[in-house]
C-alpha positions, 0 to 999 in steps of 0.5 A: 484457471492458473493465476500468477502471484499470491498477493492480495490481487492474486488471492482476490482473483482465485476467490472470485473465480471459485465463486464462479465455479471455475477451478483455480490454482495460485502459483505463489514465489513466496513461502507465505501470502499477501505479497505486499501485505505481510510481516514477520517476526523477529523473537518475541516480536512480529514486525508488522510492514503493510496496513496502517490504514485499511480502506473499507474496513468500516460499513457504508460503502462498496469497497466494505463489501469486497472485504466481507466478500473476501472474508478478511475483516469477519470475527476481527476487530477494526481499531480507528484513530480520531487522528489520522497523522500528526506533522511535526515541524522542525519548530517543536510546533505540530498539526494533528490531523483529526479526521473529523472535521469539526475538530480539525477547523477548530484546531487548525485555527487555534494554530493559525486563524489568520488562515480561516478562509482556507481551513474553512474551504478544506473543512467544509469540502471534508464534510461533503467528502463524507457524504461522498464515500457511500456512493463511490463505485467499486463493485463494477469496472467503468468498462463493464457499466451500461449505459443506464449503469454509468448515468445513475453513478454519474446521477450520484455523483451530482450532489457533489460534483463541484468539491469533486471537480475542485479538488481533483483540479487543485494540486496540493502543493498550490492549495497549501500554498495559500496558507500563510503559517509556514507550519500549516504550508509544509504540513498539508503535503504531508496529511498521507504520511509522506510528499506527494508533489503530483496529488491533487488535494482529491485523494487527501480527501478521500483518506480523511473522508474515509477516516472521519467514517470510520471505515480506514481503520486497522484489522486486528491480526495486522497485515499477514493476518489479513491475507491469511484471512483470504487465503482462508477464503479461498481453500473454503472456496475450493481452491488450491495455492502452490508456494515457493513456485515462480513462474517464469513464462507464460505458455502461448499457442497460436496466441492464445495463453494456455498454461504457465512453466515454472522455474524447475521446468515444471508446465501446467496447462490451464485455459485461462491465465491471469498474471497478478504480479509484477506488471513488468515482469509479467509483460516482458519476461512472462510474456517476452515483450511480445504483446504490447500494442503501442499503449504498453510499448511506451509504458513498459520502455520508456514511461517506467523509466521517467522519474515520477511514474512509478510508487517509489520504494521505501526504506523501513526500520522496525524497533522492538523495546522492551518497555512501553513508551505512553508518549508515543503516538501512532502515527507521526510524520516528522520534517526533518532538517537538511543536515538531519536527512543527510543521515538517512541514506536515499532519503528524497524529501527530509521526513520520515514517518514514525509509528509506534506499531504496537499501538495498532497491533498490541497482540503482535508483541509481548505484553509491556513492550513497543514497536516502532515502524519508521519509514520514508521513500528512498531512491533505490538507485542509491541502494542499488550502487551500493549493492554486490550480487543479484537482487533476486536468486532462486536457491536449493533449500533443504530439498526445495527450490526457494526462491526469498532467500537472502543475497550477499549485497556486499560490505557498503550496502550492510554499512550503509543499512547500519548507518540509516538504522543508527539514525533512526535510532539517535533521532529517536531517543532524543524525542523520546529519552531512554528509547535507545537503550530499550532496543531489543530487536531491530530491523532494516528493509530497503527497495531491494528488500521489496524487490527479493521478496515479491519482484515488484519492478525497482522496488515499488510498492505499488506499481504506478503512481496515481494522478500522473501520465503513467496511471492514467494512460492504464486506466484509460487503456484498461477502461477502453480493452479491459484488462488483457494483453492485447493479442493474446487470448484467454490471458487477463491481469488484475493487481495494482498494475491494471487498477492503480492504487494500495490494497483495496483496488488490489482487492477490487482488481480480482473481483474486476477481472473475473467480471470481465472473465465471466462477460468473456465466457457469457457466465453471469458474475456472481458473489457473496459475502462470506456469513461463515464467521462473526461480523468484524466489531469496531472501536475508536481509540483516542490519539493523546496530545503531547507538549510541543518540544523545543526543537532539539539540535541533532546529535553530532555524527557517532563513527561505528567501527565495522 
């Protein structure tokens, strides 16, 4: 088996093909794994991009068990927050979003009681929530269920059928609609860091659900430690990764996949293929548009290029001080005016979110230092008007071809990186006085970035967006075909791009695929959770509450010569 891209999807495939006794070989562009899940360093920092909470990184439920199964939590410790994010309006005031929902009713009606009628439905669907995530199903794909399978998930489902239904019908905007605080109106939209217009209040549920059970936390190690982790894994399991190798076709014999060429002419021929990259890239450029049935056809032509269908891109700027700043929090969203946004360029809803990372991850920089993650979803059009170039350029490096290395993108886009990171840095040493004059290190990433070093289509981060037509047509298509390109023998897909989601149904993608792969082959599937290592500890770290500030004007505009 060859499986394409060496992200979390990529290496949970390679590790449940071993598993199964098939030989596998992870052809990866990059120089290290995660795709998506990775970080970086930058002097005596490491600037951590991905995991600010990890779904089943605590006990009680099924996507626990991917994560043991794939060795990525063993001998870590899990830290959890008792605030999964406050939102600071434009007032000074802030709503902490304690994940418990005894402490959030009594905190949303200290803010606002005239909203005790909603505050209480929320609190109390939160509850049953709780009890919900031990019977949510992860381990089995809907299309591999039996019948007998299917009616004992629906079976326990029954006890909470009614707040299922209820917030899977009910959007967000209308439920926080219903508050009559200002505060509490915009802020609900922003309990999972950003906007989200086209989420039913289900999934913000689930997050907190999640988080009040102390399986949402973050692993010690950070993001790039997580996919090494896997990585681990997979070469105790037998199994072989090639970096710094990009795939550009997918070799077909009379429609049947059998081998993949890279970018320096290289072949190698496997009897399966899974493609656990790009979803675009892998349809039309690895397989040349040529199996696509009229599902897919409209997905990859048309409905990737309608506004809404896709994650956006995000813009991200790291800040490394050298001293400690106690007041910061670990994770804030701020509401910002529309003269402040102005500043931050592509920038659609005015907020951003904040996170002073060495909270989550204090082994990741020197003692007595912070860093500082900010980011909010960026139009990358914005970006790509500005860019010069290609956005992506395999290049001879030192005898080898790379394949991540930086492109010129041109005077306007640098100035324009400068002028978001000039803001972000103004916007924060208000809040936070002295702040600015402790930077040490800094840096910036844009859509663009995400598309030089994984590829993802228009810089995305997660491929389609769930709760709209894009995400349900796949998930439909996949329930209905599994996961394959129709025509096309012996070639599967696992990644976001078949299961819709952040990194745990990555996860459960690779599990998924080779579920259906053993199925194909009439080998019975099997896994185990990996006893090599230490069980992951857990802690809860207390989010202190800070005086609300009166809300300070934003500083005029400060010109900075080139």
């Amino acid at each position: 088996m060859i499986v394409i891209g060496g992200g979390l999807g990529g290496l949970s495939t390679g590790c449940y093909a071993q598993m199964n006794g098939y030989q596998s070989r992870i052809f990866e562009m990059h120089e290290i794994p995660g795709g998506c899940c990775t970080s970086w360093d930058k002097g005596d920092f490491t600037f951590d991009w991905c995991v600010s909470w990890l779904l089943g990184s605590g006990p009680g439920n099924e996507m626990h068990q991917i994560w043991l199964e794939l060795g990525a939590l063993q001998g870590k410790q899990m830290r959890n927050f008792d605030v999964f994010n406050v939102v600071r309006g434009r007032d000074g005031r802030a709503v902490y979003f304690y994940s418990d929902p005894d402490r959030l009713e009594a905190h949303l009606l200290d803010l606002s009681p005239t909203d005790a009628k909603p505050i209480r439905q929320f609190c109390r669907d939160l509850r049953k929530f709780r009890q919900c995530m031990a019977v949510y199903p992860f381990l089995t794909p809907m299309g591999l269920m039996g019948r007998l399978e299917r009616w004992r998930t629906l079976a326990a489902f029954v006890p909470y059928i009614n707040v299922i239904r209820r917030s899977m019908t009910t959007l967000m905007t209308d439920y926080s609609a219903r508050f009559t605080d200002p505060l509490l109106r915009e802020a609900f939209n922003y309990i999972l860091y950003e906007y989200h217009p086209a989420f039913p209040v289900l999934p913000f549920h689930f997050q907190l659900a999640s988080h009040a059970n102390a399986t949402a936390g973050v692993p010690e190690g950070g993001s790039l430690g997580l996919s090494k982790s896997v990585e681990e894994r997979y070469l105790r399991l037998g199994g072989r990764i090639t970096y710094n190798a990009k795939v550009e076709e997918v070799l077909v014999e009379n429609d049947r996949a059998v081998g993949v060429r890279l970018s320096d002419g290289r072949e190698f021929r496997a009897d399966i293929v899974v493609s656990a990259c790009d979803g675009h890239t892998t349809m039309m450029r690895l397989l040349g548009g040529r199996y696509l049935n009229e599902t897919y056809e409209r997905l990859y032509t048309e409905t990737i290029n309608e506004p809404g269908m896709l994650y956006p891109g995000y813009v991200t700027v790291f800040l490394g001080l050298d001293r400690p700043f106690p007041a910061g929090e670990p994770c804030s969203t701020y509401l910002l005016g529309e003269e402040e946004a102005a500043e931050f360029i592509g920038m659609g809803k005015p907020s951003m979110n904040v996170q002073f990372r060495s909270i989550h991850y204090p082994e990741l920089s020197p003692q007595g230092s912070t860093v500082v993650f900010v980011s909010y979803f960026s139009d990358t059009d914005v970006w790509r008007k500005l860019s010069e170039g290609p956005e992506q350029r395999s290049r001879m490096h030192k005898g080898e071809e790379v394949h991540t290395l930086a492109v010129r993108r041109g005077r306007a886009y640098y100035a324009a990186k400068r002028q978001v990171r000039r803001a972000v840095t103004e916007f924060l040493d208000r809040q936070f006085p002295g702040l600015a004059e402790a930077v040490v290190a800094r840096d910036i990433g844009t859509p663009l970035t995400q598309v030089r070093y994984t590829g993802n289509y228009d810089g995305t981060i997660a491929g389609w967006l769930p709760f709209v037509e894009s995400a349900e047509t796949v998930e439909e298509e996949v329930k209905k075909n599994g996961p394959v390109a129709p025509g096309l023998a012996n070639f599967y897909l696992a990644g976001v791009w078949s299961s819709i989601g952040g990194l745990i149904r990555a996860a459960a993608a690779g599990r998924h695929v080779m579920q259906f792969i053993c199925r194909d082959d009439g080998v019975e599937f099997t896994a185990g959770i990996d006893w090599s290592q230490p069980p992951p500890t857990h802690i809860v770290i207390p989010v202190g509450r800070r005086p609300a500030p009166s809300r300070i004007a934003p500083a005029p505009t400060v010109q900075e010569s080139e």
